[in-house]
C-alpha positions in Angstrom: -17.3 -4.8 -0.1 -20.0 -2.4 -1.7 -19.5 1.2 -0.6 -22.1 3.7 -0.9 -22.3 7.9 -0.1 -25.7 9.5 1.1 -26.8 12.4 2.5 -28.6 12.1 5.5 -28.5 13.7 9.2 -29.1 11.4 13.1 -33.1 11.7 11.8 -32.3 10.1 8.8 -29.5 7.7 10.0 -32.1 6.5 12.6 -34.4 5.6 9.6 -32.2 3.3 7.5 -32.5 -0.2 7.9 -28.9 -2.0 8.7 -27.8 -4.8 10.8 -25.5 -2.0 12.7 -25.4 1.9 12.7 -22.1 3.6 14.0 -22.8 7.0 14.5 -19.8 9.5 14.8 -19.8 12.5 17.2 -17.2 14.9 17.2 -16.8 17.5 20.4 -18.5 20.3 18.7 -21.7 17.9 18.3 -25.1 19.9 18.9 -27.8 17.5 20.1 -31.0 18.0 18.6 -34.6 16.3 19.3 -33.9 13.0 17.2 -33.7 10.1 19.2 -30.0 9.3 18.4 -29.2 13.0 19.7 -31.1 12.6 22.4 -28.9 9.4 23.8 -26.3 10.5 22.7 -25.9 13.9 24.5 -27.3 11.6 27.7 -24.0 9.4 27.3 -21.7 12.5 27.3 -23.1 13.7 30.2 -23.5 10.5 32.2 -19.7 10.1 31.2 -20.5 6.9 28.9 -18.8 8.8 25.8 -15.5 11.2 26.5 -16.0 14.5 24.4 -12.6 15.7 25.0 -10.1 16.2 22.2 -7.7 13.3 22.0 -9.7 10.7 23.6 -12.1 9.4 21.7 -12.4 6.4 24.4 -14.6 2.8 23.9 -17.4 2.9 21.6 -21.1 3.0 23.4 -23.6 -0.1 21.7 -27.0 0.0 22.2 -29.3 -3.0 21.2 -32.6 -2.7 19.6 -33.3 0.9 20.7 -36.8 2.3 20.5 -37.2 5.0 17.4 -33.8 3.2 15.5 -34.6 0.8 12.6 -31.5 -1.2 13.2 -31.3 -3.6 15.5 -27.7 -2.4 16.8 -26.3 1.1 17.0 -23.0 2.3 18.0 -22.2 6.0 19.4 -18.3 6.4 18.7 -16.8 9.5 19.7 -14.2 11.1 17.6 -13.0 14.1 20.0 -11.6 16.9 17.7 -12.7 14.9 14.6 -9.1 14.5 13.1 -8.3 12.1 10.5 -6.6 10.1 13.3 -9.4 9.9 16.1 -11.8 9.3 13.3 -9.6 6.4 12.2 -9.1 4.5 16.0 -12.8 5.5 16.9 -14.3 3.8 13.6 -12.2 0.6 14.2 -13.1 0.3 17.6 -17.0 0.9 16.4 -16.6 -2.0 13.6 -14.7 -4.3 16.4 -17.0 -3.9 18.7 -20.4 -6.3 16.2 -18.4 -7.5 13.2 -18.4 -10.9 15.3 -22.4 -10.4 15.2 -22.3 -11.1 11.4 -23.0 -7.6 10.5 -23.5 -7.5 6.3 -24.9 -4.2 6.2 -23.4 -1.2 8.3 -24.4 2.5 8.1 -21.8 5.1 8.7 -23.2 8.7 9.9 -21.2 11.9 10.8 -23.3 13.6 12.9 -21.6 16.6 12.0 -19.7 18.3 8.9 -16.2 16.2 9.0 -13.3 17.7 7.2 -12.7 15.7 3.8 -9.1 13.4 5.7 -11.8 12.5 8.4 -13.9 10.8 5.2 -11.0 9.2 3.9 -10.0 7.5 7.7 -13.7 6.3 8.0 -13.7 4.3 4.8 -10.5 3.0 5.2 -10.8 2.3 8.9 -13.8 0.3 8.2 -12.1 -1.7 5.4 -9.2 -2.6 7.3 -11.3 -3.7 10.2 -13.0 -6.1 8.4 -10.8 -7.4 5.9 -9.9 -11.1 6.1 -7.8 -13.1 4.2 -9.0 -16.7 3.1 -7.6 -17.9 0.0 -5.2 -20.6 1.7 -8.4 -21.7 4.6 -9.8 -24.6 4.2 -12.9 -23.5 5.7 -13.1 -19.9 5.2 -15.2 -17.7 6.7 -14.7 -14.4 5.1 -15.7 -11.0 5.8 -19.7 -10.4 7.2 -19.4 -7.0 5.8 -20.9 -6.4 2.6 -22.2 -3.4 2.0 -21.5 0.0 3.8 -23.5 3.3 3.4 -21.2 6.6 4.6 -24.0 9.2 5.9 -23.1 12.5 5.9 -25.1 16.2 6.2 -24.0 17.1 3.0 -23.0 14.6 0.9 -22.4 15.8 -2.4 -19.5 17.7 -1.4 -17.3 14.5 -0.6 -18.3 12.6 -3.9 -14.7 13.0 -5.7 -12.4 11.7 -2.3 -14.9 9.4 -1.5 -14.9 7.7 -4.9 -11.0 8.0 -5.0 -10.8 6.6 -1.4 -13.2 3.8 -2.4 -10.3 3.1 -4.9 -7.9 3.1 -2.8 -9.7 0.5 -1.0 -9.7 -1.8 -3.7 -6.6 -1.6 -4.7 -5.3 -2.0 -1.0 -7.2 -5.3 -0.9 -6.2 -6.2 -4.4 -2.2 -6.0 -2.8 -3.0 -7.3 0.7 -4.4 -10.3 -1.5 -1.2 -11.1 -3.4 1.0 -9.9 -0.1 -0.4 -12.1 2.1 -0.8 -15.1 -0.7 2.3 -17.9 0.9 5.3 -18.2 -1.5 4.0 -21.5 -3.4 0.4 -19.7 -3.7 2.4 -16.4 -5.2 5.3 -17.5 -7.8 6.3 -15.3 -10.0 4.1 -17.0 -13.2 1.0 -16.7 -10.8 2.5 -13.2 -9.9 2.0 -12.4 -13.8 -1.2 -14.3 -13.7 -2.7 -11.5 -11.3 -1.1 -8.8 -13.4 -2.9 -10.6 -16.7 -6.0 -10.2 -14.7 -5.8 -6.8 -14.3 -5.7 -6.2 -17.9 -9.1 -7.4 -18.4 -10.1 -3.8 -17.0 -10.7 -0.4 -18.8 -7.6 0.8 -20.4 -5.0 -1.8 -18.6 -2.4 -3.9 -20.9 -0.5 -6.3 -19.9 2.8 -8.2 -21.3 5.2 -11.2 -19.2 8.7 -11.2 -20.6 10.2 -15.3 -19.4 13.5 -15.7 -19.4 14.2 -15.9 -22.8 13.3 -12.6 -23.2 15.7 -11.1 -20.1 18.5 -12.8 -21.3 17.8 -11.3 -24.6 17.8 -7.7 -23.1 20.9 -8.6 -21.0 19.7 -8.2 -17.4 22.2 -10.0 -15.8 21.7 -9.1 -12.6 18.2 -10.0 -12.5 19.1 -12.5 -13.7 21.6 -13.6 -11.2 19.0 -13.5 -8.1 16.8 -15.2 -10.3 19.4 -18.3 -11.1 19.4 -19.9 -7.6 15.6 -20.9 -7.6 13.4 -23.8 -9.8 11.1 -21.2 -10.5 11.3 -19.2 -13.4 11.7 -15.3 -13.4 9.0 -13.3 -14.9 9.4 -9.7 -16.0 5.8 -8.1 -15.9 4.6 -4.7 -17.5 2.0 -2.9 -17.2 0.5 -0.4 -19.1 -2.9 1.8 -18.1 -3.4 4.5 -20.9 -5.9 7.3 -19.8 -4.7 9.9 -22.5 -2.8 10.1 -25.4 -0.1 8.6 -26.4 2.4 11.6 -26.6 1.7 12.8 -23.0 4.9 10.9 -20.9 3.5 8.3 -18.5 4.9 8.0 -14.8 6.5 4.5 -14.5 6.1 2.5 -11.3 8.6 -0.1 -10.4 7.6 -2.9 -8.0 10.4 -5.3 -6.5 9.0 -9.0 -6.7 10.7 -11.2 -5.1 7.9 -13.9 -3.9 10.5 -15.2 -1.2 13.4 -14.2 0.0 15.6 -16.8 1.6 18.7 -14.7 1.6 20.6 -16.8 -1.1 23.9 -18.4 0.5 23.9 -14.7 2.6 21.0 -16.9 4.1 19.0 -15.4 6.6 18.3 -16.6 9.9 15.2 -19.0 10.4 13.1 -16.6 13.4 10.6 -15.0 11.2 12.0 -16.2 7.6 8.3 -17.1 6.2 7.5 -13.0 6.5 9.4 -12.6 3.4 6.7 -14.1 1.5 5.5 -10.1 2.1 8.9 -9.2 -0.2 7.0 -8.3 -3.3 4.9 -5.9 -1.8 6.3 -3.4 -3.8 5.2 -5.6 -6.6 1.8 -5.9 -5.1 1.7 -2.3 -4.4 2.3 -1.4 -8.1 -0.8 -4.5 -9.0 -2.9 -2.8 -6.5 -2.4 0.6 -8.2 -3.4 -0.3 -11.4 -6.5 -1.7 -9.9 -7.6 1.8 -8.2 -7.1 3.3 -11.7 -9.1 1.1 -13.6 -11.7 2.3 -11.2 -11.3 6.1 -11.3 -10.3 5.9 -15.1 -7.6 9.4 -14.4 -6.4 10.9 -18.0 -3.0 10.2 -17.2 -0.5 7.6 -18.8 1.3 4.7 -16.5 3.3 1.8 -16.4 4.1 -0.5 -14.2 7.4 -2.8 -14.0 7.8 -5.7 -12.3 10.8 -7.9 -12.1 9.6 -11.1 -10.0 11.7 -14.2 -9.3 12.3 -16.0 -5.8 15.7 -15.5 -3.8 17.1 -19.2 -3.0 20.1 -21.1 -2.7 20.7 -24.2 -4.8 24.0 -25.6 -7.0 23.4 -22.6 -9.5 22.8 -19.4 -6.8 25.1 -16.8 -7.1 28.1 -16.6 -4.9 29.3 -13.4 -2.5 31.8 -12.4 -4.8 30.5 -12.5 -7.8 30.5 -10.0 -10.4 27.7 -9.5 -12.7 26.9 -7.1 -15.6 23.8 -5.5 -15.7 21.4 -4.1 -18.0 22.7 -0.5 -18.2 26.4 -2.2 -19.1 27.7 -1.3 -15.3 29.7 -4.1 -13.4 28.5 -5.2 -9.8 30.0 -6.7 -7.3 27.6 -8.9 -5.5 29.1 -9.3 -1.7 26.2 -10.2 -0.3 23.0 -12.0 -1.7 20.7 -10.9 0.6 20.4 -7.4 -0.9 19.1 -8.7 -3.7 16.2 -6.4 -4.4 18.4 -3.7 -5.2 19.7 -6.3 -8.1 16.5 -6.6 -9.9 15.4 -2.8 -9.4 18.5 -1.5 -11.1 17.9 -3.6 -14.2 13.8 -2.5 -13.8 15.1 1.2 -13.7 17.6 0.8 -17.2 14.4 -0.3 -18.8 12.0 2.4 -17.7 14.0 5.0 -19.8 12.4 3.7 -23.1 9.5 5.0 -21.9 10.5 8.7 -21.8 8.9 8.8 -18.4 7.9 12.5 -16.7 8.8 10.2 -13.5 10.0 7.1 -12.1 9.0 5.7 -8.5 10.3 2.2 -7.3 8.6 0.5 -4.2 10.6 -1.9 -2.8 11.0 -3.8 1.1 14.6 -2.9 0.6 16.4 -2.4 4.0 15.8 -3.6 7.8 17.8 -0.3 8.2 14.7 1.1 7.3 12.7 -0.3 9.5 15.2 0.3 12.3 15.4 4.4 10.9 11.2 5.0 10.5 9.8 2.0 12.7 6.1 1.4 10.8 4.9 4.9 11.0 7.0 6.4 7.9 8.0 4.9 4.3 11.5 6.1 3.5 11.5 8.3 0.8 14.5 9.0 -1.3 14.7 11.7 -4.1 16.7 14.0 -5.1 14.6 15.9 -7.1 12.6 18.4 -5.2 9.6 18.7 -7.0 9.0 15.0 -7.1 10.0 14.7 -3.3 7.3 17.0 -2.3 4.5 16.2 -4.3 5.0 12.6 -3.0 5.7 14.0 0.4 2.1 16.0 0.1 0.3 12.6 -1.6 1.3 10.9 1.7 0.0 13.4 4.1 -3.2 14.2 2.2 -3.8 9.9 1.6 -2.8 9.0 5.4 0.1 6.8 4.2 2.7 8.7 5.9 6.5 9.0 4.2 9.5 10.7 5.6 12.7 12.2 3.4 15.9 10.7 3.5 19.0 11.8 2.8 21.1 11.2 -0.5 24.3 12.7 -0.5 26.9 11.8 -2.5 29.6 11.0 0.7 26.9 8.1 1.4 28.2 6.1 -2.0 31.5 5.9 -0.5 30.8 2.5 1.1 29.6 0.9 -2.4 33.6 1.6 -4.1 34.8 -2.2 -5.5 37.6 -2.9 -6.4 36.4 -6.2 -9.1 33.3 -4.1 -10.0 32.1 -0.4 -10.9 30.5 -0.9 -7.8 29.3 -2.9 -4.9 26.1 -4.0 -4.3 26.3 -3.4 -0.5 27.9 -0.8 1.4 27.7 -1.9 5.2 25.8 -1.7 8.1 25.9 2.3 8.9 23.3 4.5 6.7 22.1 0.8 5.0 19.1 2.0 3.7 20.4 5.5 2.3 23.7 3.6 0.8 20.9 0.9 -0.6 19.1 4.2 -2.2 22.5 5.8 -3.1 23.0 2.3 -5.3 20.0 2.3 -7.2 20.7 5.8 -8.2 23.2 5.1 -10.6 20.7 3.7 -12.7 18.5 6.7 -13.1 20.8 9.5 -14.6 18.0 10.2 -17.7 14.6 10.8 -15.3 13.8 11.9 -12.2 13.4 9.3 -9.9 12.3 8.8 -6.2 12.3 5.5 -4.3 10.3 4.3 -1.4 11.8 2.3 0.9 8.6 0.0 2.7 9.9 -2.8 5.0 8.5 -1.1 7.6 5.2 -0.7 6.7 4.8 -3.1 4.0 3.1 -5.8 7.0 2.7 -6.0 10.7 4.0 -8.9 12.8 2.8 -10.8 15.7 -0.8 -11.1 16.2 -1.8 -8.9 13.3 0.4 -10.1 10.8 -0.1 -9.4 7.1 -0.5 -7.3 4.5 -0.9 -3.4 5.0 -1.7 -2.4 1.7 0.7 0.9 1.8 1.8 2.5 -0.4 -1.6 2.0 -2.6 -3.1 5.1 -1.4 0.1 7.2 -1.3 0.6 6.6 -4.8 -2.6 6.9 -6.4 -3.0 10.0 -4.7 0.1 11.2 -6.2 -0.6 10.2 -9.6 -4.3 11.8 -9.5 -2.9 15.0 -8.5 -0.3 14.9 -11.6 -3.0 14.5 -14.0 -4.6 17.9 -12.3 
């Protein structure tokens, strides 16, 4: 999908030629004598459109109306004109004649929106219309092709709508691979997406097999990896934007392409959703795509242990004690926390790179979920100037996160007595004790992890891929390079 910015008030909106117009009108709108004014202030009244803050209510389509070049336009109201109205009132707009096969739509504000009301519309619209087709057989993909974004003064919004547009692309870029079923997304075609990405400006690329994790002693990657056919893949990404000497931020994705559980199997309601457990992975993938668009002066690397969690002859056993990377003993009493055994050995690794910062993504905990629901990320750092400039790149990109706790007491539960420590800690505080774990493997940076099983996907209906959190973290690494 083709974005484009121009300036251009309701006169000019009604001008441009477009299988559909949605035209947004916030509650301090001013009708003037343009015919889109015009109907539109005679929908307010009539009660067609609520101008109230707060209810934005169902989007108003007109067909062919006289003075309009398109054939279809939409007046959406956006009440207050907050980020969030702007966000429901857009996708009801593109709801309500995507089914028409709309390929080009026009966008107008009818008045000045603030700059997080920009960043809902674009994203709103790409969400709306995004559909997935790799695995269809006859795929009808998205009618949406090209979308102009009027605004009064357009100018003004140039740098977050080009970082937005991104965002976009590197959303879709990680709903791709999220959504891909686990024999469409191994972890060797995992590292073929990766290997694609280095074909942009300033991206490397380099897959270490398993020869080369044994080599650097990873055994508990290793260990999640052993119980599968398919082999593991250790992928690293590299997008220089400056010079060498200036310390990049290193992103860890966890990439497990399905998790079965290992013998901790899971149960079989709702198993094939953890295809979605390398969206941390597909996060990091997505990332790298936004930056090859913006091109930041900023240095970044990307880690991504991939394998599959499954349960043959070789898988390894509750019980079972492993060394990994950093030389520390674990204790592995249940195989389903897994994740946590491939980010550890991820984290040891990152400290060759000197980073300025480490942030892992992973779909770590159902506690998670069960804490934050899919509003929130669980954010974990103990380093407070980290914690808020992530917390601050969430608010400001509309990919929410929320700070949890990481005090010491919490470690308690992960004291074994066969290991330096265990690799689960029990069902109370599961997602902070899962944090508290993966600590002890970033002593020599500050780190921060995001816990995203609750907002990785949705279920039911409108299941797949969210995308998040793309745009939290390119936000946060384009403010860094300020």
């Amino acid at each position: 999908m083709n974005f484009e910015l121009k300036t251009f008030d309701l006169s000019g909106a009604a001008n441009e030629k477009c299988d559909a117009l949605i035209v947004l009108l916030g509650s301090s709108f001013k009708p003037g004598k343009d015919v889109l004014s015009v109907m539109a202030a005679q929908a307010f009244k009539a009660g067609d459109l609520e101008s109230a803050p707060g209810k934005p209510g169902k989007p108003l389509v007109l067909y062919r109306l006289a003075g309009v070049a398109c054939s279809r336009a939409v007046l959406a109201s956006v009440g207050d004109g907050s980020a969030k109205e702007v966000r429901q009132a857009v996708a009801a707009a593109v709801a309500a004649v995507k089914s028409t096969q709309v390929k080009k739509l026009v966008l107008c504000f009818a008045t000045l929106p603030q700059e997080d009301a920009v960043r809902a519309a674009v994203m709103a619209v790409a969400e709306a219309s995004y559909v997935f087709t790799t695995t269809k057989s006859k795929p009808e993909g998205r009618a949406i092709q090209r979308v102009i974004v009027g605004l009064p003064s357009a100018p003004k919004f140039k740098p977050v709508f080009d970082q937005v547009v991104a965002a976009v692309a590197g959303m879709e870029f990680a709903k791709e691979w999220a959504n891909r079923p686990a024999n469409h997304a191994t972890p060797t075609l995992l590292a073929g997406a990766a290997r694609s990405l280095a074909k942009l400006p300033h991206i490397k690329c380099e897959v270490l097999g398993p020869k080369e994790v044994a080599k650097l002693e990873m055994g508990s990657f290793m260990a999640v990896a052993q119980g599968s056919e398919e082999p593991l893949r250790f992928i690293v990404l590299r997008y220089d934007g400056t010079v060498k000497s200036e310390a990049p931020t290193v992103l860890v994705g966890k990439g497990i392409t399905f998790d079965s559980g290992g013998i901790s199997i899971k149960p079989a309601a709702e198993m094939d959703e953890m295809k979605f457990d390398m969206s941390g992975a597909a996060s990091v993938l997505g990332v790298f795509r936004a930056l090859a668009e913006l091109k930041p002066a900023i240095n970044v690397i990307g880690l991504i242990p991939s394998c599959e969690n499954l349960l043959n002859g070789r898988a390894v056993k509750p019980g079972d004690v492993v060394t990994s990377m950093s030389g520390q003993t674990i204790e592995i009493l249940n195989t389903d926390a897994e994740g946590r055994l491939v980010l550890c050995d991820a984290l040891t690794y990152a400290e060759r790179f000197k980073p300025r910062a480490v942030v892992d993504i992973a779909t770590l905990t159902g506690a998670c979920v069960v804490a934050l629901g899919a509003v929130r990320s669980g954010l974990f750092c103990a380093n407070e100037e980290l914690a808020a400039a992530l917390l601050t790149a969430g608010d400001t990109s509309l990919d929410l996160c929320w700070r949890m706790p990481l005090d010491d007491d919490y470690a308690e539960g992960l004291k074994s007595n066969f290991a330096d420590v265990a690799n689960v800690g029990g069902r109370a505080g599961g997602a902070i004790t899962a944090a508290k774990f993966l600590q002890r493997f970033t002593g020599k940076f500050p780190w921060a992890h995001l816990d995203i099983a609750g907002t990785a996907w949705k279920s039911g209906a409108a299941k797949g891929a969210t995308g998040r959190p793309v745009a939290l973290l390119l936000e946060y690494l384009l403010t860094s390079a300020k």
